[in-house]
Structure formats: C-alpha cells, structure tokens
C-alpha positions as CSV (number, residue, x, y, z in Angstrom):
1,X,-1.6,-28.8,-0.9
2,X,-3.8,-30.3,-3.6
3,X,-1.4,-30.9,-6.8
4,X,-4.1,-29.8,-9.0
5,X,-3.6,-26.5,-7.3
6,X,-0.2,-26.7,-7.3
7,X,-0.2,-27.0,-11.1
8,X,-2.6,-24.2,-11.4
9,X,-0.3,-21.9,-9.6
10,X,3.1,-22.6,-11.9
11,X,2.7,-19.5,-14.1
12,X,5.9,-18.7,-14.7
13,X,5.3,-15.3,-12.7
14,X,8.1,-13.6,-10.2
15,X,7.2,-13.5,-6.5
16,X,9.0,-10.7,-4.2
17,X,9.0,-10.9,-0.6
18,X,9.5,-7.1,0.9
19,X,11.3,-7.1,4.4
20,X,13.7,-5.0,6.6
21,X,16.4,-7.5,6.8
22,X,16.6,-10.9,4.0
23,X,18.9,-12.5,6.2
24,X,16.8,-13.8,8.3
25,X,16.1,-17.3,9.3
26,X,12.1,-16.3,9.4
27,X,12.0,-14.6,6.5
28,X,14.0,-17.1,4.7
29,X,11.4,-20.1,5.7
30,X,8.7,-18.1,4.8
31,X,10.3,-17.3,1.3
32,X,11.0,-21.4,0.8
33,X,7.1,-22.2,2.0
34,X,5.4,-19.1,-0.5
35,X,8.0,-20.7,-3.3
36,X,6.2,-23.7,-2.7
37,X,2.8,-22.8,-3.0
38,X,3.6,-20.3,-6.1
39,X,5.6,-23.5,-7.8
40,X,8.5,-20.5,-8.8
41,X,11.5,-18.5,-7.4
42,X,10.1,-16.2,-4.5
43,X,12.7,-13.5,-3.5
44,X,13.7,-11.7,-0.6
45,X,14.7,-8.1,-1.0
46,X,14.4,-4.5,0.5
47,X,12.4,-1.8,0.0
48,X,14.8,-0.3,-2.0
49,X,15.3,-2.8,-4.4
50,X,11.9,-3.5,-5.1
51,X,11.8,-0.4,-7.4
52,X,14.1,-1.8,-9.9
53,X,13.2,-1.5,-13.4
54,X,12.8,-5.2,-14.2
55,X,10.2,-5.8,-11.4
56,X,7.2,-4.5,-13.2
57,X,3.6,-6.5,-12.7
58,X,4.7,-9.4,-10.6
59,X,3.0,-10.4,-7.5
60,X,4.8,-8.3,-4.6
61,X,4.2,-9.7,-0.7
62,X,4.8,-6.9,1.9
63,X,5.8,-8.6,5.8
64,X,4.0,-6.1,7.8
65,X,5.8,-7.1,10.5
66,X,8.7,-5.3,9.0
67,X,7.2,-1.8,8.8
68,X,5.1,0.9,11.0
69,X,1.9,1.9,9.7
70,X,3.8,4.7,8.6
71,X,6.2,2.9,6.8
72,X,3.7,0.9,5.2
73,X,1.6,3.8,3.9
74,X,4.8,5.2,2.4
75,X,6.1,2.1,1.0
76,X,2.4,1.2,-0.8
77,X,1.8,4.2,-2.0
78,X,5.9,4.5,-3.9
79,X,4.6,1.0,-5.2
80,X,1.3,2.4,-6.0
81,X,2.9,5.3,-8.2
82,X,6.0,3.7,-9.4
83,X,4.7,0.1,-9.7
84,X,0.9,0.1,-10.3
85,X,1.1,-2.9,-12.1
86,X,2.1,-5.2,-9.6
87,X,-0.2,-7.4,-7.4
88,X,0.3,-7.0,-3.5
89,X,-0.4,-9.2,-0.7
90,X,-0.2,-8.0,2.7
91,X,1.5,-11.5,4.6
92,X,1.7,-11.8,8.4
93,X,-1.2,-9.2,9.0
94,X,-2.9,-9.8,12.9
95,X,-6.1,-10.0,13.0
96,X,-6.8,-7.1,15.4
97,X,-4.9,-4.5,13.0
98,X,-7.3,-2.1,11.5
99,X,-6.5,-2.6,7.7
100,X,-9.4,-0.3,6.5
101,X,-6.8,2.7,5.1
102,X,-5.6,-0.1,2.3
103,X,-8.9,1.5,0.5
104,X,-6.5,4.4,-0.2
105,X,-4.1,1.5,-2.4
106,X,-5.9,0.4,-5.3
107,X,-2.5,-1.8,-5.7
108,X,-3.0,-4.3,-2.3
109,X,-4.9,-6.9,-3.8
110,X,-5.4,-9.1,-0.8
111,X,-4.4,-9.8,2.9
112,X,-2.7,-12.9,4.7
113,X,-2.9,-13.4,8.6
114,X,-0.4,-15.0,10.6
115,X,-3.1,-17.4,11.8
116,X,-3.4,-18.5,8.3
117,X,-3.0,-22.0,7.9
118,X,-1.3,-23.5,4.5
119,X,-4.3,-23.9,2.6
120,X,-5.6,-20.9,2.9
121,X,-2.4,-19.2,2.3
122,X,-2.2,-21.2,-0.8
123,X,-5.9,-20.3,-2.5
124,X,-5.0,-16.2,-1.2
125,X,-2.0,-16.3,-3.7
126,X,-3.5,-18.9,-6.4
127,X,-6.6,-16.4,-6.6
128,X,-4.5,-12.8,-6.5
129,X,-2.0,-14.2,-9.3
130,X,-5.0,-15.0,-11.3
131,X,-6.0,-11.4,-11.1
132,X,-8.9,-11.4,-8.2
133,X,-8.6,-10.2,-4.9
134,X,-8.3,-11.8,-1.3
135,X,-9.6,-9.7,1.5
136,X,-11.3,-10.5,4.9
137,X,-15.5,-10.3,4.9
138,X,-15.1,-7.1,7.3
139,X,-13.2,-5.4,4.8
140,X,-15.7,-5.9,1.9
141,X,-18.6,-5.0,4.3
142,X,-16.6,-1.5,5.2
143,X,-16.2,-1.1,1.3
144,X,-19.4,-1.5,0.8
145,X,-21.0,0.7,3.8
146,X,-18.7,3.6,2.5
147,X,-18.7,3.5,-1.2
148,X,-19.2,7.1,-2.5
149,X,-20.3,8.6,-5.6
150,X,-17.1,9.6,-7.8
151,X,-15.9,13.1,-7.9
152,X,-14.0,15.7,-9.9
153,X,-11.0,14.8,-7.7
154,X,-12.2,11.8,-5.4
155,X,-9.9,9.7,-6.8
156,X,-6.6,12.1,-6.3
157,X,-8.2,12.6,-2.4
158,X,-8.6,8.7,-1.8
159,X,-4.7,8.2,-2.9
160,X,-3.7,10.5,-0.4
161,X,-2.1,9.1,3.3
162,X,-3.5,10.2,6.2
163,X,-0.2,12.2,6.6
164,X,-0.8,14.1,3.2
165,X,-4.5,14.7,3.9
166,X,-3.1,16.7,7.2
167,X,-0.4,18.4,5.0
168,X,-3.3,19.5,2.6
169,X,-5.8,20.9,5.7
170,X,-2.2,22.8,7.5
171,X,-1.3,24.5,3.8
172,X,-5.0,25.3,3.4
173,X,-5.1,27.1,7.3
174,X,-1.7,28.7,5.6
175,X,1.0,26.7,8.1
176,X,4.5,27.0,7.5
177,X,6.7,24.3,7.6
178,X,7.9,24.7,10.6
179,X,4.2,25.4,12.1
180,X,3.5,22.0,10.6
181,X,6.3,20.5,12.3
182,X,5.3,21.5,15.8
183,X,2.0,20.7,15.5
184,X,2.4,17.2,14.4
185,X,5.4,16.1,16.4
186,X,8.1,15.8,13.5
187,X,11.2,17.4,11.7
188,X,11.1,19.7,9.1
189,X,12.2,17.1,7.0
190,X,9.6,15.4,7.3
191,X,7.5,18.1,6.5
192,X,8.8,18.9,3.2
193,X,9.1,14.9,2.5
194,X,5.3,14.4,3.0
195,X,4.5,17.8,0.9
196,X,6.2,16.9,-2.1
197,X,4.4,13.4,-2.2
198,X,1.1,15.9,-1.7
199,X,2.2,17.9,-4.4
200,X,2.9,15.0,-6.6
201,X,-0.1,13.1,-6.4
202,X,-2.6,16.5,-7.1
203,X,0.0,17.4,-9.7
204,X,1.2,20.7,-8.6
205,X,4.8,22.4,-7.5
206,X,4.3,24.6,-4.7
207,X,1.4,25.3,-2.0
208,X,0.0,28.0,-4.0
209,X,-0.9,25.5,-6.4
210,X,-2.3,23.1,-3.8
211,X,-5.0,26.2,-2.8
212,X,-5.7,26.4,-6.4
213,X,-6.7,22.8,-6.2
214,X,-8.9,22.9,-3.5
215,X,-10.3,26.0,-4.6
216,X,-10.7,24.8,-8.1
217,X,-12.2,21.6,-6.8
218,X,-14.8,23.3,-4.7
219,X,-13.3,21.6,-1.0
220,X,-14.1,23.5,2.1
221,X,-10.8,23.6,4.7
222,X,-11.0,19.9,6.0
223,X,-13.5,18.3,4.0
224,X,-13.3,15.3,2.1
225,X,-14.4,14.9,-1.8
C-alpha cells in the first residue's frame, strides 16, 4: 500500500468488525489486515455488542458471510435506527449476490468483494472514512434507473425490509398474527418481532394505527409510495 495513503488513512477513527464468532482464525487475519490499511485498532465483536453506547459514528464493517439476508436486513436496519451515524462497509460480499435492497439503508456506505485485491480494499475504506461512498457501477446505474420523486411518506416506505413491507400489505388485508404466520412460513414470534419494527419505523402502536397511515398517506393495499 502506498504510504502516502497509509498516512491519509491514520485518523484516529475506531474500526468495528461485525461477525458471528471473534474467535476465529479468519476473522482474526482479516481484523489484523483492515488494521493495517485503517493505520488504527480494528475490533472484532458481535452483533450485540455493537450497540454499545460508546460506539457512535465510527466506521462499522459487516462480514456478510456471517449473516442470512435476513439477518442482515435486521442487523442494518437496528444500526440504521440505533446508530445512524456510523459508516458501514459491507466486507466479503460475492459478486453474484444481489445487493440492490441496501437502497433501503441510507447507513451502508460502500461494499467490499472477496475478490477484492489489497489495493482496492484499501482506497474502499480510505474513501468511506473520508465521508464518500464505495459501491459497484451496477449499483449506481440501478440507483439511478429507479430514483423517484419524494413523497409524503417515501422515505418511512424505503426504510422498511421486505419482511415489514409484507407485514404492512397482511395488516392492511386485516391478517391476524397467526394468519400471517401461516402464510409466510414462520412463528408467531416472528410475527409480532417484525410488526413492532413496522410499527416503530411509521411511528405508531397498534395495527389500527398502521391503517390510519396508509389511509392518511393515500396507499392503495400493496402499493408502493
């Protein structure tokens, strides 16, 4: 790596790493190589332990490896809500993975493939710790092809997983939980997890109040912003 660019990168900013399991030999290597590039400490921890109250608007890398796309919509958008100041970089992405619903995570600020080689790795997290982004040409060119003109409540829609947007249309066709549950394969539990992130992000309590929203917000059953 060019030292000039080494120099560059010596902030003085914290780096997380966000996996399954820190002891692990991978993940360890790939924490000593990022704290290379970054010239400061880069840590390993958990999910869990990234929402501590010191961690507030340091860069955050996610190893997608470690997570379903469930799991990953989940964890960005906790981060997104809890931690919208920090930076996030996507590390070990394949190249064939469809990356397009990171347009619902203002937070992810760039993307890292494992075919990466160390340079490029290196200008991906000099340029998203200087505030800029890092994403591949197709995903730019999607952006682009699908921009929208702003809504009353296109925002709030575009935060929503794909899991909440089927929560809203199933309360909207007047579902119960346990409806819900059946028709989309999973526990109660689940149910009631993903509608009280739905009912968080359009800032309501109950699925009365989601109805009002839609209603309020002029959405047919289904139909996007």
């Amino acid at each position: 790596m060019d030292m000039s660019m080494a120099r560059n990168m010596r902030d003085g900013g914290n780096t997380y790493l966000v996996v399954s399991h820190c002891n692990n030999l991978a993940i360890r290597l790939l924490a000593r190589s990022i704290e290379t590039q970054r010239g400061t400490t880069c840590r390993a921890i958990n999910r869990d332990d990234l929402f501590h109250d010191q961690i507030q608007d340091e860069l955050v890398l996610v190893n997608v490896l470690d997570f379903s796309a469930t799991e990953l919509e989940q964890l960005l958008g906790k981060i997104q809500e809890r931690k919208g100041l920090c930076r996030v970089i996507l590390v070990n992405a394949d190249r064939g993975d469809d990356i397009f619903f990171l347009l619902n995570w203002p937070v992810v600020k760039g993307v890292i493939y494992q075919q990466d080689n160390d340079a490029l790795v290196s200008k991906a997290i000099e340029v998203v710790s200087r505030g800029r982004s890092w994403f591949p040409r197709s995903y730019m060119d999607y952006l682009v092809r699908h921009r929208k003109t702003p809504t009353r409540c296109g925002h709030i829609y575009e935060s929503l997983t794909s899991r909440e947007r089927q929560m809203l249309d199933h309360v909207v066709r007047g579902m119960s939980n346990h409806e819900i549950a059946d028709a989309l394969c999973l526990s109660t539990h689940t149910v009631k997890a993903h509608l009280q992130s739905l009912y968080r992000k359009v800032g309501v309590k109950n699925r009365v109040g989601v109805i009002r929203w839609v209603h309020d917000n002029h959405l047919e059953e289904g139909q996007e912003c």
